[in-house]
N, CA, C and O atoms as a DFTB+ gen file, in Angstrom:
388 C
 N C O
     1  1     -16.406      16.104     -10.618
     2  2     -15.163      16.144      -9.877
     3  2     -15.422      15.866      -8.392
     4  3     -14.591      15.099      -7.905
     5  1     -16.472      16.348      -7.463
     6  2     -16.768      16.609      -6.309
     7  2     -17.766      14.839      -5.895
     8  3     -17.930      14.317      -4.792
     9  1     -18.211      14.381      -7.198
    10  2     -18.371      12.713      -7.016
    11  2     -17.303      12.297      -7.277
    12  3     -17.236      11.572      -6.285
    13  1     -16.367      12.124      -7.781
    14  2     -15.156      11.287      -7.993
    15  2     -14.149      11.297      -6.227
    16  3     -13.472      10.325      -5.891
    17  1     -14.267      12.418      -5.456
    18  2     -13.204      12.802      -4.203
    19  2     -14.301      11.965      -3.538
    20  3     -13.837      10.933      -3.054
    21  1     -15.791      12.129      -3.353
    22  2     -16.015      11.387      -2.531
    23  2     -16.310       9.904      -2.517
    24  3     -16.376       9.279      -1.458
    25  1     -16.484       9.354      -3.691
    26  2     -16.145       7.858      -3.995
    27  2     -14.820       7.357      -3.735
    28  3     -14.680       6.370      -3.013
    29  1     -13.712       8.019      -4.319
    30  2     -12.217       8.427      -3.443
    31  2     -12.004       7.863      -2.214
    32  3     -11.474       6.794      -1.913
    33  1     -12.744       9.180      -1.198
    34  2     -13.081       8.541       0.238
    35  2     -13.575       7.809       0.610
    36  3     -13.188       7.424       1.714
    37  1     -14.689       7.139       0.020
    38  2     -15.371       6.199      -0.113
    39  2     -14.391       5.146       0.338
    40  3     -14.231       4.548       1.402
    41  1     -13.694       5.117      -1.023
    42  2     -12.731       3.748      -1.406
    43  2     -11.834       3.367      -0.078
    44  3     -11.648       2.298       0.503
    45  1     -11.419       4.541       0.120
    46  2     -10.062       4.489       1.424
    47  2     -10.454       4.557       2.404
    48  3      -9.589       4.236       3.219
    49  1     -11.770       4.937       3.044
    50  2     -12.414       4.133       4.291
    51  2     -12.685       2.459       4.499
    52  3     -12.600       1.664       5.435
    53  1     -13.032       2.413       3.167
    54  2     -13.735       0.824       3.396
    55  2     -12.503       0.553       3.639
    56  3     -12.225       0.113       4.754
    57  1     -11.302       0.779       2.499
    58  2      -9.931      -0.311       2.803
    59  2      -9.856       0.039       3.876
    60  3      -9.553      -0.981       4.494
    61  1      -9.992       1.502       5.129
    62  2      -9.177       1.098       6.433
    63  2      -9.672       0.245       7.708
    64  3      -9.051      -0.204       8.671
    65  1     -11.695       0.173       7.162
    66  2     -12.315      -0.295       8.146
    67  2     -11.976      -1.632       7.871
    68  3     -11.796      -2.344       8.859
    69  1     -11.789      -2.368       6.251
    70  2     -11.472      -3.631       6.396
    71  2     -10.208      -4.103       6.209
    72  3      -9.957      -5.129       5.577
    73  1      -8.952      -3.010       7.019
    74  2      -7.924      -3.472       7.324
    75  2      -7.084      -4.161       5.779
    76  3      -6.225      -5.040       5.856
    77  1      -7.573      -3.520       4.395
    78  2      -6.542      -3.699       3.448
    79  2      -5.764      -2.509       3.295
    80  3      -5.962      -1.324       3.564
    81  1      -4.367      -3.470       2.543
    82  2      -3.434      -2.603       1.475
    83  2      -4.055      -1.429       1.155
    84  3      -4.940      -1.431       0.300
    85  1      -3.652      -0.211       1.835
    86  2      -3.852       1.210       0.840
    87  2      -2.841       1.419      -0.462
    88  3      -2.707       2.499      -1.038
    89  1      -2.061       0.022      -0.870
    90  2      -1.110       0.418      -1.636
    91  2      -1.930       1.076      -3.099
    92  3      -3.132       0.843      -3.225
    93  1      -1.173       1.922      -4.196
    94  2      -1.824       2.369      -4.960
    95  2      -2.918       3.648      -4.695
    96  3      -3.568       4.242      -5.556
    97  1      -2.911       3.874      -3.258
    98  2      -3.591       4.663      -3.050
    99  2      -2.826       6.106      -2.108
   100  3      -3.439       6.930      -1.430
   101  1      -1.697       6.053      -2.298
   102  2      -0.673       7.272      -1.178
   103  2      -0.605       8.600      -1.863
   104  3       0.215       9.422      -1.455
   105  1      -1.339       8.865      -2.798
   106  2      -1.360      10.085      -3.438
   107  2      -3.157      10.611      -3.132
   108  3      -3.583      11.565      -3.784
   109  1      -3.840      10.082      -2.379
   110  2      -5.050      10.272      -2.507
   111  2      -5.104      11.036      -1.187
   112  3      -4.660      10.462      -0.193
   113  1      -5.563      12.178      -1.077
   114  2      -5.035      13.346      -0.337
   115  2      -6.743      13.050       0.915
   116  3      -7.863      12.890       0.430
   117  1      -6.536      13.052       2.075
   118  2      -7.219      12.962       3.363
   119  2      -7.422      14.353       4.123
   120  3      -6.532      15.196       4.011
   121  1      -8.444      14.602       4.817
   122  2      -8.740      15.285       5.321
   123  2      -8.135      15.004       7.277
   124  3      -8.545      14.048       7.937
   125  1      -7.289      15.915       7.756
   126  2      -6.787      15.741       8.782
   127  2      -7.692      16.760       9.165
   128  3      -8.190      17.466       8.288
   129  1      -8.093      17.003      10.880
   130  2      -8.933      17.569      11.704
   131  2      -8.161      17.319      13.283
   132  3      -7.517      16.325      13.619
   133  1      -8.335      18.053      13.772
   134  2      -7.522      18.578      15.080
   135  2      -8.490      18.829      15.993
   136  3      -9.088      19.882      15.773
   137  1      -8.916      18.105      17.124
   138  2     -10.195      18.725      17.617
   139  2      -9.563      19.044      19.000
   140  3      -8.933      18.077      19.430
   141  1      -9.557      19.866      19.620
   142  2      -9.814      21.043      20.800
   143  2     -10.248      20.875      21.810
   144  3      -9.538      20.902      22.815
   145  1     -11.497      20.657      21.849
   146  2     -12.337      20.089      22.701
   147  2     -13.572      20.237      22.053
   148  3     -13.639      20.736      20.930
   149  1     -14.852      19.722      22.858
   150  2     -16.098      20.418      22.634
   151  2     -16.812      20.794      23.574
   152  3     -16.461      20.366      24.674
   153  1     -17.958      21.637      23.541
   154  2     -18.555      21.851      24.325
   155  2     -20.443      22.451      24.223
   156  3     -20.665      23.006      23.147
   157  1     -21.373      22.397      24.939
   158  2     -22.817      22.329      24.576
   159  2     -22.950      23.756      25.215
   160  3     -22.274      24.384      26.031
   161  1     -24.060      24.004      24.536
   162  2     -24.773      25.581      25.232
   163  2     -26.086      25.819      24.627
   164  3     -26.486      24.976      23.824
   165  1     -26.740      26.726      24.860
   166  2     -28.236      26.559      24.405
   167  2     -28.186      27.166      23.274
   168  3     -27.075      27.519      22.879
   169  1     -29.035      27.369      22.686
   170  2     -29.194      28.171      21.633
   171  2     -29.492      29.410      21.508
   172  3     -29.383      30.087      20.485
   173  1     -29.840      29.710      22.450
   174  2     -29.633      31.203      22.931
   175  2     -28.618      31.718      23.585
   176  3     -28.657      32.938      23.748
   177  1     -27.172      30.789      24.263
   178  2     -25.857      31.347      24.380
   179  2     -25.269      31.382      23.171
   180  3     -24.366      32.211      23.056
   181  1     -25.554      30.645      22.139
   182  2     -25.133      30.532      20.581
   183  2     -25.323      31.879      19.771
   184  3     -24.564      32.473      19.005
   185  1     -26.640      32.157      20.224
   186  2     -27.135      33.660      19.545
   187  2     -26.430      34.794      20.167
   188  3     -26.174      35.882      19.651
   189  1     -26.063      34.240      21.740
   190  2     -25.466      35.886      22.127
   191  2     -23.875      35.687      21.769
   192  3     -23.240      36.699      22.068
   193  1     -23.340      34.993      21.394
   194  2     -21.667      34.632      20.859
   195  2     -21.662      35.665      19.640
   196  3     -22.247      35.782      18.564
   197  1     -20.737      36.322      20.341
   198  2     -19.695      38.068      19.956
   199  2     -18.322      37.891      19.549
   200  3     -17.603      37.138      20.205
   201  1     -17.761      38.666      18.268
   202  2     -16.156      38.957      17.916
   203  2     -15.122      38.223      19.096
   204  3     -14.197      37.422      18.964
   205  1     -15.811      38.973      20.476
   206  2     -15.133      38.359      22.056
   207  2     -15.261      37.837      22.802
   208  3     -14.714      37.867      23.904
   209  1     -16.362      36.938      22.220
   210  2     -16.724      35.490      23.067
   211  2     -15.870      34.907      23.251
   212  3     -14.969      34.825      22.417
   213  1     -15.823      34.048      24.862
   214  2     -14.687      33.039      24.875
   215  2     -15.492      31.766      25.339
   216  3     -16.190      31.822      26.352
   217  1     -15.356      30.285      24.367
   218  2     -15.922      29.553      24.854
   219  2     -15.188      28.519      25.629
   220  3     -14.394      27.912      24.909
   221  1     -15.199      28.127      26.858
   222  2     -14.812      27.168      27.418
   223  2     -14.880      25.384      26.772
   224  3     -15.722      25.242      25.886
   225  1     -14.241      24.357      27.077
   226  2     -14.513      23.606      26.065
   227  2     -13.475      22.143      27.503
   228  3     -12.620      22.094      28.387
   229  1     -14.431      21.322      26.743
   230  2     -14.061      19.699      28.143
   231  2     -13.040      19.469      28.187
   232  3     -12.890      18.292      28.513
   233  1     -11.804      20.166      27.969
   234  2     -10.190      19.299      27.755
   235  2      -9.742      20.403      28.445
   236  3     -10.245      21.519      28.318
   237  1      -8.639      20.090      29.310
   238  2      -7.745      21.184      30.474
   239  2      -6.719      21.445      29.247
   240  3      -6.519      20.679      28.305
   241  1      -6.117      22.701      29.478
   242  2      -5.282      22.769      28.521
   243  2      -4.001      22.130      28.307
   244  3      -3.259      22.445      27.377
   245  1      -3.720      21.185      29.209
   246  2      -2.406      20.531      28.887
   247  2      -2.681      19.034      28.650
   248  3      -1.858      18.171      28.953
   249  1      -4.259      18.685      27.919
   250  2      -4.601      17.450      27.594
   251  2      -4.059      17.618      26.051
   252  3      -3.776      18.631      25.411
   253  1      -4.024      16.070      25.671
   254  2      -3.985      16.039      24.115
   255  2      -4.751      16.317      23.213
   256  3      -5.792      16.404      23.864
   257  1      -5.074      16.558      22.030
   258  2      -5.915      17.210      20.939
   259  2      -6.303      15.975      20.360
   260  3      -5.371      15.183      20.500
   261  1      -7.441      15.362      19.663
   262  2      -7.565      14.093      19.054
   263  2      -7.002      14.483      17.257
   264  3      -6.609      15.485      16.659
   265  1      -7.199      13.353      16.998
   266  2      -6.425      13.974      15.568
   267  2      -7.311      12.724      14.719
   268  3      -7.291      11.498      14.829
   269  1      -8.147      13.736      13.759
   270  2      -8.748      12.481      13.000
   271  2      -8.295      12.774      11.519
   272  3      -7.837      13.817      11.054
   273  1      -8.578      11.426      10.834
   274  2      -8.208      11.441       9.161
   275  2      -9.525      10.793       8.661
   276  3      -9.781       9.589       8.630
   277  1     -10.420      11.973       8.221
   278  2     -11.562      11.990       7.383
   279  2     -12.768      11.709       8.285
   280  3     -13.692      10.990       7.904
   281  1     -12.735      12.370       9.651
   282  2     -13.330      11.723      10.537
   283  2     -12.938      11.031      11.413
   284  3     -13.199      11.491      12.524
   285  1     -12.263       9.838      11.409
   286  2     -11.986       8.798      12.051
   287  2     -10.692       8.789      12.594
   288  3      -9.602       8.827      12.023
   289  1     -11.097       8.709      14.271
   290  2      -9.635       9.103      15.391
   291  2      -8.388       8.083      14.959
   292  3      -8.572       6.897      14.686
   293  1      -7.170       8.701      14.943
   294  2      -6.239       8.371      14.189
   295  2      -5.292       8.396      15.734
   296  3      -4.375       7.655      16.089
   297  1      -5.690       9.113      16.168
   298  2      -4.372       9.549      17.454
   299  2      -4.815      10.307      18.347
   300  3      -5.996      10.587      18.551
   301  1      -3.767      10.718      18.988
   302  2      -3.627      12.228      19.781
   303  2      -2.661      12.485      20.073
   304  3      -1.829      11.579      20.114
   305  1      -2.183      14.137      20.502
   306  2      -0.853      14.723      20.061
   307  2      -1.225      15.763      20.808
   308  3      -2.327      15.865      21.347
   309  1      -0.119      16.755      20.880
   310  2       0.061      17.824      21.529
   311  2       0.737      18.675      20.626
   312  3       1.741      18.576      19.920
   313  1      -0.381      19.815      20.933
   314  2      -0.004      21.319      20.213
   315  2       1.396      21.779      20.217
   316  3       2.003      21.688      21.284
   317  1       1.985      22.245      19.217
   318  2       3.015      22.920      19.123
   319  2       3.069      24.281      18.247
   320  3       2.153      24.640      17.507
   321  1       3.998      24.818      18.399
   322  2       4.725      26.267      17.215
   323  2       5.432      25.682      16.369
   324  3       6.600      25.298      16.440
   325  1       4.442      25.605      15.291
   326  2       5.923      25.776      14.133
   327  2       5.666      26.851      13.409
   328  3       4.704      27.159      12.705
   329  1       7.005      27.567      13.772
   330  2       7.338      29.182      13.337
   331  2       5.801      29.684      14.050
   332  3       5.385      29.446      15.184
   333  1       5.170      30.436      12.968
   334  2       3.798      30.887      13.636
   335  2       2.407      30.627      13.736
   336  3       1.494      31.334      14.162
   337  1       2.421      28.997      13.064
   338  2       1.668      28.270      12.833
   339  2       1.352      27.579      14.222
   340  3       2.180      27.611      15.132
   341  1       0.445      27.115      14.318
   342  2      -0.168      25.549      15.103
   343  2       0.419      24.346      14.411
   344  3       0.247      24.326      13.192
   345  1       1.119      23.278      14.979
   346  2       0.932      22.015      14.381
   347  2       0.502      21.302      16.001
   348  3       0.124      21.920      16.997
   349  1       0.694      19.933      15.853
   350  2       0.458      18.636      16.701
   351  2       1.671      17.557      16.549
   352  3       2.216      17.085      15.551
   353  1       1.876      17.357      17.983
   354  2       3.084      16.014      17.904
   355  2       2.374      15.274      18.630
   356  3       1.900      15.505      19.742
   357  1       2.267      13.901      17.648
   358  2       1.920      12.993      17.558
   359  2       2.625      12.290      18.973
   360  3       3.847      12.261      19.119
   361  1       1.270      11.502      20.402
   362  2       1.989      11.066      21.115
   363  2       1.477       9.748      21.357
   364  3       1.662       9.100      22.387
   365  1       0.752       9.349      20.244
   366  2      -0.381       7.974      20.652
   367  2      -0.998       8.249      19.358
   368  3      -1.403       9.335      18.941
   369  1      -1.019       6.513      18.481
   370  2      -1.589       6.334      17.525
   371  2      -2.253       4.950      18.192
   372  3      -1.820       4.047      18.908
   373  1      -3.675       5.304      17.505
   374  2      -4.916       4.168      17.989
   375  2      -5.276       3.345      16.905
   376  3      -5.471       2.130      16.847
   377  1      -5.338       4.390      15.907
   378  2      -5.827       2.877      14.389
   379  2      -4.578       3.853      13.582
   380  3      -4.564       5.076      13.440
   381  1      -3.687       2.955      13.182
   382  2      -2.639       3.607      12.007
   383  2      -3.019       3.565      10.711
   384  3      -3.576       2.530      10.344
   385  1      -2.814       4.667       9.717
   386  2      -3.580       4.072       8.236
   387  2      -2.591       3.537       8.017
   388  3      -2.468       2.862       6.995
């Protein structure tokens, strides 16, 4: 089962790197990722990270979030509330699937 999802992905990368028809393929479920920012520290600030660590991270907080599908940057968007959730509104798409 766990070779079949990633041959899957397999399949629907190549079609997006070589720019074919995903038709036949809109039920094949993608991994969306929301990234934050990032940020480096040694490995010994890694070891002292506590319940109440707060890590600082390269994006001011009123930058956009990148938004990838299976990896690969799709956009960027800005955080929102829905109800009590996190989502992202979409404000810039870079490669569309």
């Amino acid at each position: 089962m766990v070779a079949r999802r990633i041959e899957k992905k397999r399949e629907i990368q190549a079609a997006i790197d070589k720019g074919k028809s995903l038709a036949g393929l809109e039920e094949v479920k993608v991994e969306i990722t929301l990234e934050l920012g990032r940020t480096e520290v040694t490995l010994a600030e890694a070891q002292a990270l506590s319940a109440n660590s707060v890590l600082a991270v390269d994006k001011l907080a009123d930058e956009p979030v990148d938004v990838r599908v299976n990896g690969k940057l799709l956009g960027r968007g800005r955080l929102v509330m829905v109800g009590e959730r996190y989502g992202v509104q979409m404000t810039e798409l870079l490669n569309p699937v």
